[in-house]
N, C-alpha and C positions, 0 to 999 in steps of 0.2 A: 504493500500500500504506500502513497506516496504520501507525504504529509501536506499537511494545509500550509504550513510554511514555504515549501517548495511550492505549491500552486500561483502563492500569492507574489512569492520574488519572481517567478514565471510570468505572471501575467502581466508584473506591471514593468520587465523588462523588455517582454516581447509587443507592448501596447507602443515603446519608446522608440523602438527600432525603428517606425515610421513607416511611411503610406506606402500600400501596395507588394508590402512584401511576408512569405510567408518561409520562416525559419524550420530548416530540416531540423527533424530530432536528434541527427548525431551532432549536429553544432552545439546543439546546447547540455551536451552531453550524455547522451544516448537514454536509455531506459528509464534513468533515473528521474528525467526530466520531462514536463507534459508536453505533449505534442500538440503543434496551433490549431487542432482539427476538436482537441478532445472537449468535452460539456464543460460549459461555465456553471457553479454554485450560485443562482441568481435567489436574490430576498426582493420581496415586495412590500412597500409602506403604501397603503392605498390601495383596497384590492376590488372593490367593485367599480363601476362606470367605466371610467376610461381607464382606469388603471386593470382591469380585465383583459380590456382590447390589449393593452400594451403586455398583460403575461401571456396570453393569446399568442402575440406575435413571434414570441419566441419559444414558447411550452416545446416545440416538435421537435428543436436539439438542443436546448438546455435542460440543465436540474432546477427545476423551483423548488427548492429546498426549505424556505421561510415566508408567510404569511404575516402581515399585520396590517389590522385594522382598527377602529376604537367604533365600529359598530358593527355587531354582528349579523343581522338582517340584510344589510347592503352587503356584505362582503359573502353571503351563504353560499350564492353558484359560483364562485371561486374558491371557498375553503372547502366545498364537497368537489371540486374537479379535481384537486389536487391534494389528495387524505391523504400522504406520507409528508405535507408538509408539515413542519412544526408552525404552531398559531401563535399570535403574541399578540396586545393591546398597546403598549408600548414602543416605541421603534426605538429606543435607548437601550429597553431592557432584552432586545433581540440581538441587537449590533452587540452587546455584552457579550449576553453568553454564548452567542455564535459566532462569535469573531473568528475562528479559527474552520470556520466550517461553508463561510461565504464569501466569493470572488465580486461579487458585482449587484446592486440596490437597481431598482425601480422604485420610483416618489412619482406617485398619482394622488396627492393627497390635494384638497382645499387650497388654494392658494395662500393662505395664510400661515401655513405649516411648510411649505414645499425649503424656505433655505433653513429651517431648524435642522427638517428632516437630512437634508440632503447635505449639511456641513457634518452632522453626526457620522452621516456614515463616510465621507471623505475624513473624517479626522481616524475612522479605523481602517483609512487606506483602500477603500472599497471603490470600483468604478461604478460609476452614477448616470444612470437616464432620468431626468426629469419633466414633468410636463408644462407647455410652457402657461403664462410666462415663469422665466426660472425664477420669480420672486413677486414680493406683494408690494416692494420699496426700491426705492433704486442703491441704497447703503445696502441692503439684504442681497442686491445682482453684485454689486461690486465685490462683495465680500466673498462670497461663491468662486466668481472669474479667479479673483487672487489667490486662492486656499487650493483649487483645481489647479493651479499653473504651479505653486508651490509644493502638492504633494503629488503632483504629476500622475494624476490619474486620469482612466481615459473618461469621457465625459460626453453626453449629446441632450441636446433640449426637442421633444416633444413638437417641433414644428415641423411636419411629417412632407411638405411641401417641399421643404430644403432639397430631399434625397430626390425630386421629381425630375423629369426632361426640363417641365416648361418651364423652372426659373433660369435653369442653364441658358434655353435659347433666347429671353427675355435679355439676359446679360451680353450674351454672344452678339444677338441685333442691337443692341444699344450699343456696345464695344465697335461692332463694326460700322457706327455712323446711320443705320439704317432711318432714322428720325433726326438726326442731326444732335445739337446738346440739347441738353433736358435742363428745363429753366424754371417746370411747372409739374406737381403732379397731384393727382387727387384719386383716394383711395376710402370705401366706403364698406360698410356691413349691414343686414337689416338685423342686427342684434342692438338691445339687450329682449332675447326671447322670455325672459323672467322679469319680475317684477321689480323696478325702483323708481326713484322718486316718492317713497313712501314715507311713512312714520317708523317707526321703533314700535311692536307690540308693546301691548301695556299688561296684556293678562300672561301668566303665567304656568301654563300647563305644565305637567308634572315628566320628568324626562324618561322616556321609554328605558326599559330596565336592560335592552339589550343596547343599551348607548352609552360609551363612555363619555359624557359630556364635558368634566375636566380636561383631561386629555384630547378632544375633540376640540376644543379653545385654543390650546396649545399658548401660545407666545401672545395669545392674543388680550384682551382686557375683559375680566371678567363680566358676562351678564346671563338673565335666566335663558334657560333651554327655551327655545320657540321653533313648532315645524315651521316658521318664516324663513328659518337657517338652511333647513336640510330634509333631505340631503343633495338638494341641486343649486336651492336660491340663492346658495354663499355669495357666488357672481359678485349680486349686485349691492351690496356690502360692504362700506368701505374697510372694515374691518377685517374681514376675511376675503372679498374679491378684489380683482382689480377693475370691473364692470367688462363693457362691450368694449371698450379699446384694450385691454388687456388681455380680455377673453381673444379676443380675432387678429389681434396689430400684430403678432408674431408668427401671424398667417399671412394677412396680407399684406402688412409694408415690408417683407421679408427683400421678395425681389427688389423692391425699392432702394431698400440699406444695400444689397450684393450689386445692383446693379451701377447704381451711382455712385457707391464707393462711399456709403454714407456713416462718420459715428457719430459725433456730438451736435447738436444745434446750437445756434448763436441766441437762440431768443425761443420761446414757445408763447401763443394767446390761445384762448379758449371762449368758445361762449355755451351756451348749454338752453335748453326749453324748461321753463317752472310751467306751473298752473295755478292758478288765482286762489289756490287752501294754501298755496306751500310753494315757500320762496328756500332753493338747496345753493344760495350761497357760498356756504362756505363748506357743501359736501358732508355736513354734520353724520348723516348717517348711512345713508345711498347714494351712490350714482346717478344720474338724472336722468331723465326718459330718451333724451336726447341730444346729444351735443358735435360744436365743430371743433377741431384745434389743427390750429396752424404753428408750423415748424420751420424757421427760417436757417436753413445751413449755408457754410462758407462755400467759396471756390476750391476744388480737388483739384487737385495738378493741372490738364487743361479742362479740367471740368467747371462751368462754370456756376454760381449759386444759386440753388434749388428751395422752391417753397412748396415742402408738401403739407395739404388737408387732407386731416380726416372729419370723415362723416359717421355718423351713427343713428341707430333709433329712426330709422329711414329715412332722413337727410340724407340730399344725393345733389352732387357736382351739377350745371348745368348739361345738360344734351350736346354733343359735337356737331357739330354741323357735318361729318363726315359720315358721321353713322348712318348707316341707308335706313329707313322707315319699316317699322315693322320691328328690328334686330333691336335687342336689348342691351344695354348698356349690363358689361362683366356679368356675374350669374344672377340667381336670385339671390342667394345670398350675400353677395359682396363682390369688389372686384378692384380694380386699378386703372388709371387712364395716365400714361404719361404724354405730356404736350411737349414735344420738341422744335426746333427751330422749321425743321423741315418733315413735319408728320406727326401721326399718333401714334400710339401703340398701347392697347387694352388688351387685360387679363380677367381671369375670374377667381374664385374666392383662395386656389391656393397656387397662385401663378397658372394655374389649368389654359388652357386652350389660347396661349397669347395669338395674339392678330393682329397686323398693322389694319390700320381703317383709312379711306375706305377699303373694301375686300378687293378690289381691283389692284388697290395697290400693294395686296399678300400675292398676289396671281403675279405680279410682275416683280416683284423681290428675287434678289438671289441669294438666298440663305448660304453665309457661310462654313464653313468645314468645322464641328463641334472643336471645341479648344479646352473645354472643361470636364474632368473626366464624368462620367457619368457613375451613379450608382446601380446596384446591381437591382432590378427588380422582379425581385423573388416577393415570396408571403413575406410580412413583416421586414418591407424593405428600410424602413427607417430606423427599426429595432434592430435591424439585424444586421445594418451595417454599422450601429455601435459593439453588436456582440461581435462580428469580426474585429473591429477597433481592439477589443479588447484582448482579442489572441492576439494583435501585434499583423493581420493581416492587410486593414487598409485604412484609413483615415478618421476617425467619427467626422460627418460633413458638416454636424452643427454645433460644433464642441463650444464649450463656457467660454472662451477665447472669442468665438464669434461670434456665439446666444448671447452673451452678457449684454455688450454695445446696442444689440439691436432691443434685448428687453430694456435695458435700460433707455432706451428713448421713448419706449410705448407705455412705461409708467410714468415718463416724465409726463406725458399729456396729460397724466389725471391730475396732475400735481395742479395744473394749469390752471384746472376748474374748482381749485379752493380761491383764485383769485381770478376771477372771470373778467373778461375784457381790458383785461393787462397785459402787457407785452412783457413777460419776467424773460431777463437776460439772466441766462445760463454760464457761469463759470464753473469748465468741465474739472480742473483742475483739483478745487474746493472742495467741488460737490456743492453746488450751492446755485441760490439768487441770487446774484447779486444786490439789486433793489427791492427783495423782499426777505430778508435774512431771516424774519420769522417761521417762514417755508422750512426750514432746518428741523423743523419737530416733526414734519411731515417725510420729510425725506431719510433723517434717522429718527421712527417713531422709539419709545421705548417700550421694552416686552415686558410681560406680567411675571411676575415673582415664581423663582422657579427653571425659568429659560430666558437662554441666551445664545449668543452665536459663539 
């Protein structure tokens, strides 16, 4: 039997070795050593909803060895698919005592939990998938990016788009001039499909006995259990979600940031929809039904500077004038329009089906020779080209290095709309406003007694 120790110096040497390559067993010294083919020990913090989908994606050649959840209801057609896992409520009390027994976490949990969970098990040297955004604060991405580059593990965020054709060819026709420079863009969603703009419940029902609701708070500030919370509505929440640009912006401005070469803005405004009971100012509790924020970034090399909006809560960009009648602007759920000097070019909700507009001028394009590699697309393409990552086989595509910068711009928008129709200048440096320094509470909120990063 091979020890856990050798697994773990195995994995995370052969994660380092770098893109694309796959190490014979006698290099690393024959029998003793694991071979880049053989199963990863995978643990799950988050096991129902989408953290299902994602053990899903990988179950057919990995070991799911570990389960946790802090409700056992949601988590049931996951911890009966998989009865030789061991169960846990805790994700502390797991990475403990199984430290010796797990190569690599998945964090599907709440947004509000995703950087506890996910610097725990980086602190026991564990490689990490997380869903995005990979944080609920831009101090919580930050801290993530740095901890992953420092204990050099392999890492991938949850925006399952990254690993597609169509962000590549979205980049590759932008790179090759196909619109000319991009000076404009505007990106939209028809989320938030949950409820905000609301109140805070006032009554207080009693917490389902199969809910750990402590633990389910996590870092967050104590208050009563309400199904307002859960187990879907977290979302809209400032508390616990990051709303509809949270929820979708590491969907869909994904291309946007890869293509334009985009990390910090110079400036973020916001404006957002109230209704005549309830004016959300200052975000007190919910996200708002509705809102736009605009993002002003510098000049890239010969790129020149870009203002992208987003849309939400079905706000949507003006109509092209290119777009032939009848065709829908990106999908129903969301999409992209960049405005170039010399053309359009629109996506749909996860870079899907890019097209210059009008279609006449996709018929007359000549699509460049791919320059970007492609990932492999198998079942659980995006899962499972971190779990190759992690044998040291090829690259994770959307590692903390390059999910950070991008979550951290799509939380900066919410930041926005605690000061509505401001133009807050961004010093990336700081981490800060500059002309609103009080923003600093929001940007590093503090956690509830107990947890920490």
């Amino acid at each position: 039997m091979k020890s856990a120790a050798t697994r773990r110096e195995f994995l995370k040497r052969s994660a380092a070795i770098g893109a694309f390559t796959i190490v014979p067993a006698h290099v690393l010294g024959g029998v003793d050593h694991i071979a880049p083919s053989e199963k990863l020990n995978i643990a799950a913090i988050g096991v129902g909803g989408m953290g299902a989908a994602n053990i899903n994606a990988v179950a057919a050649t990995e070991n799911i060895v570990a389960l946790c959840d802090v409700d056992e209801v949601r988590a049931a057609g996951t911890f009966n698919q998989f009865p030789n896992a061991k169960r846990f409520e805790d994700f502390r009390v797991m990475l403990d005592k199984m430290h010796n027994s797990i190569d690599a976490v998945i964090v599907a949990t709440p947004d509000h939990t995703h950087a506890v969970a996910a610097m725990e098990a980086i602190r026991h040297d564990k490689h990490v998938y997380v869903q995005k955004p990979l944080a609920r604060t831009i101090h919580e991405t930050r801290v993530l990016t740095r901890a992953a580059r420092e204990h050099k593990v392999v890492t991938q965020m949850g925006n399952q788009g990254h690993s597609g054709d169509g962000i590549r060819r979205i980049c590759e026709w932008i790179w090759d001039g196909a619109i000319g420079p991009v000076r404009q863009v505007h990106a939209w969603t028809n989320r938030p499909c949950w409820p905000q703009g609301i109140n805070r419940p006032s009554d207080t029902p009693p917490v389902p006995e199969t809910l750990n609701w402590d633990l389910w708070l996590g870092p967050s500030p104590q208050r009563p259990y309400h199904p307002a919370y859960v187990p879907g509505n977290w979302r809209g929440w400032v508390d616990f979600g990051t709303g509809a640009l949270g929820d979708m912006g590491c969907h869909i401005l994904d291309p946007v940031v890869w293509a334009l070469k985009l990390k910090y803005p110079l400036s973020i405004q916001a404006s957002f929809v109230t209704d005549s009971q309830n004016n959300y100012a200052h975000c007190a509790e919910t996200y708002p039904k509705a809102s736009i924020v605009h993002y002003k970034f510098p000049a890239r090399g010969d790129m020149p500077p870009v203002t992208v909006h987003w849309y939400d809560g079905g706000l949507m960009p003006e109509r092209p004038e290119e777009l032939e009648p009848g065709r829908r602007m990106g999908e129903d759920t969301g999409g992209v329009l960049f405005v170039g000097d010399r053309g359009k070019l629109m996506c749909g909700n996860t870079a899907s089906s890019p097209q210059l507009i009008p279609y006449d001028t996709m018929q007359a394009y000549r699509q460049p020779e791919p320059s970007i590699p492609r990932i492999k697309d198998d079942t659980g393409g995006h899962e499972m080209n971190w779990v190759r990552a992690c044998k040291g086989q090829e690259t994770a595509c959307s590692d903390f290095q390059t999910a950070g910068p991008l979550s951290e711009m799509v939380v900066m928008g919410n930041l926005a709309l605690f000061f509505p129709n401001e133009e807050l200048m961004w010093d990336e440096a700081a981490a800060e406003i500059r002309n609103r320094p009080e923003a600093k509470a929001i940007i590093t909120p503090s956690f509830r007694d107990g947890w920490t990063l």
